[in-house]
C-alpha positions in Angstrom: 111.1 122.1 115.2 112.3 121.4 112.0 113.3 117.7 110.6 116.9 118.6 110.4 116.8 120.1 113.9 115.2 117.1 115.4 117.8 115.1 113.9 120.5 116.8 115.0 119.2 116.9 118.6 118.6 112.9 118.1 122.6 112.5 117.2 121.4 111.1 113.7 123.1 111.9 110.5 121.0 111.2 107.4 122.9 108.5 105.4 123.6 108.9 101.6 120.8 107.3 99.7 121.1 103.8 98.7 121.7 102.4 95.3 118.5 100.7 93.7 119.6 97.3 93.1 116.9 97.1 90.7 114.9 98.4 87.9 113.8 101.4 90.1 114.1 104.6 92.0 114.6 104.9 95.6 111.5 107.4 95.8 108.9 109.4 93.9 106.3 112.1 94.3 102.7 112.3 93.7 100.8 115.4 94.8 101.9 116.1 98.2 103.0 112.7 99.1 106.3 111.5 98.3 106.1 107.5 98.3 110.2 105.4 98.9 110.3 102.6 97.6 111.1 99.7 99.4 114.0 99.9 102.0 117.0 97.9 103.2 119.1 98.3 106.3 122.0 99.2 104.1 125.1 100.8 106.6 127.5 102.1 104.1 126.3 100.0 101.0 126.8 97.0 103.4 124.1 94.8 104.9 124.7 94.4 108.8 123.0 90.8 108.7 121.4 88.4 106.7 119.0 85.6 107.1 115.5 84.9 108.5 114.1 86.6 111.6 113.5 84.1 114.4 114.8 82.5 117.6 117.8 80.1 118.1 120.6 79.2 116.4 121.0 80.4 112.7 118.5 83.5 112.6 118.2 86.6 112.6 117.3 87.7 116.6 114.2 89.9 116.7 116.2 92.8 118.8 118.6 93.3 115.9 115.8 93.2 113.6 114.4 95.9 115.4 117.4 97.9 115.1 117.3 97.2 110.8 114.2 98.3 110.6 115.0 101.3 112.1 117.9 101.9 109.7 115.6 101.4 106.8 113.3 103.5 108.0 116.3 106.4 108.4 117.2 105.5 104.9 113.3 105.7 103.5 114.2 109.3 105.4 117.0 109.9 103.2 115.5 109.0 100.4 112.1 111.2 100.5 114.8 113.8 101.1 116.6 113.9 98.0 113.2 113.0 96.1 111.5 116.4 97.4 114.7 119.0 97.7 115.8 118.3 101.5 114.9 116.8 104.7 112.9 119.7 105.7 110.5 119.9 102.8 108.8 116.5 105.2 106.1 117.2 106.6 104.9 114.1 108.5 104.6 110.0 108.1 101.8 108.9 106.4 101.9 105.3 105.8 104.7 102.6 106.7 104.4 98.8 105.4 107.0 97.2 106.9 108.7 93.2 105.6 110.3 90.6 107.9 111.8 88.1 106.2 110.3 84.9 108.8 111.3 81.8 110.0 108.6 80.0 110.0 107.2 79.7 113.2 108.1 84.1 114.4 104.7 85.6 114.7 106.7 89.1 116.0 106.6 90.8 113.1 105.0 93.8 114.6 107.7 94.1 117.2 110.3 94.6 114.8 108.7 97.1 112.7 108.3 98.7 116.1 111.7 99.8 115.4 110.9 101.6 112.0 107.5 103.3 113.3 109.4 104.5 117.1 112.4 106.0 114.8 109.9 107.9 112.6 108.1 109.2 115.9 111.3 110.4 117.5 111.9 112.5 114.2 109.0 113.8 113.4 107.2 113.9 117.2 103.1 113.9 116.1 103.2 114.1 112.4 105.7 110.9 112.2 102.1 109.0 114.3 100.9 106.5 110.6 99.0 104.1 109.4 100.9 100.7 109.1 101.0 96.9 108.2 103.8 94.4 109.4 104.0 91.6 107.2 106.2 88.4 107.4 107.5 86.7 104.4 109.7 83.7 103.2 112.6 86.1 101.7 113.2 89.5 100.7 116.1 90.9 98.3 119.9 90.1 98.9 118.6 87.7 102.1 118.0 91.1 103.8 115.9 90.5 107.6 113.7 93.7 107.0 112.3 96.1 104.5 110.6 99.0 105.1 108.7 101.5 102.6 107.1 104.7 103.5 104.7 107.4 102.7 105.3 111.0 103.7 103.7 114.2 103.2 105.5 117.2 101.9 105.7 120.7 101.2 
């Protein structure tokens, strides 16, 4: 099945590719691979949340995390995509490094990248199955919870 065709059986609509809000571009090929560059859950040019992922009162709960991370990861989608002529030019997931903005004492980082890595799967069934590191770190850009960056093959 092809990319687009499993995303339209998944309900999913690729977003439009977000705005660096840097010195950079969203993504860029070498060889086969097409490498994004780092990813925020950007909805519409708008961050759903902000803070540190932890528990209690003033973070960023680990569920929603979950759910950022698979935004970023649809939006590392999109922006492979445009970087290689369409959705369907992807071939599979190679590598996903995945950032959680921490409190200090969540040790869960792998659980919400969970959310990236699961999204990936349902999209690309065997070829989305990667290599991956989860890290936890004291802030990323704009306050954002999550980053995600990913490596795909293409054709």
């Amino acid at each position: 099945m092809s990319v687009s065709a499993s995303l339209a059986n998944l309900g999913i609509d690729l977003p439009d590719v977000a705005s660096p809000v840097a010195s950079y571009i969203p993504a860029t090929t070498h060889g086969d691979l097409v490498f994004t560059s780092g990813q925020l859950p950007f909805v519409a040019g708008i961050l759903p949340a902000t803070g540190k992922v932890g528990e209690g009162r003033g973070h960023v709960d680990s569920s929603d995390a979950n759910q950022y991370a698979r935004v970023s990861a649809l939006n590392a989608v999109a922006a492979a995509a445009a970087a290689v002529g369409g959705v369907d030019r992807l071939t599979g997931v190679v590598k996903v490094t995945g950032f959680v903005a921490s409190a200090p004492e969540f040790t869960g980082q792998p659980g919400v990248i969970n959310g990236a890595s699961e999204l990936l799967g349902e999209i690309f069934g065997e070829a989305g199955t990667h290599a991956r590191s989860a890290v936890g770190v004291a802030v990323l850009p704009l306050d954002s919870p999550v980053e995600v960056e990913v490596i795909f093959s293409f054709e």
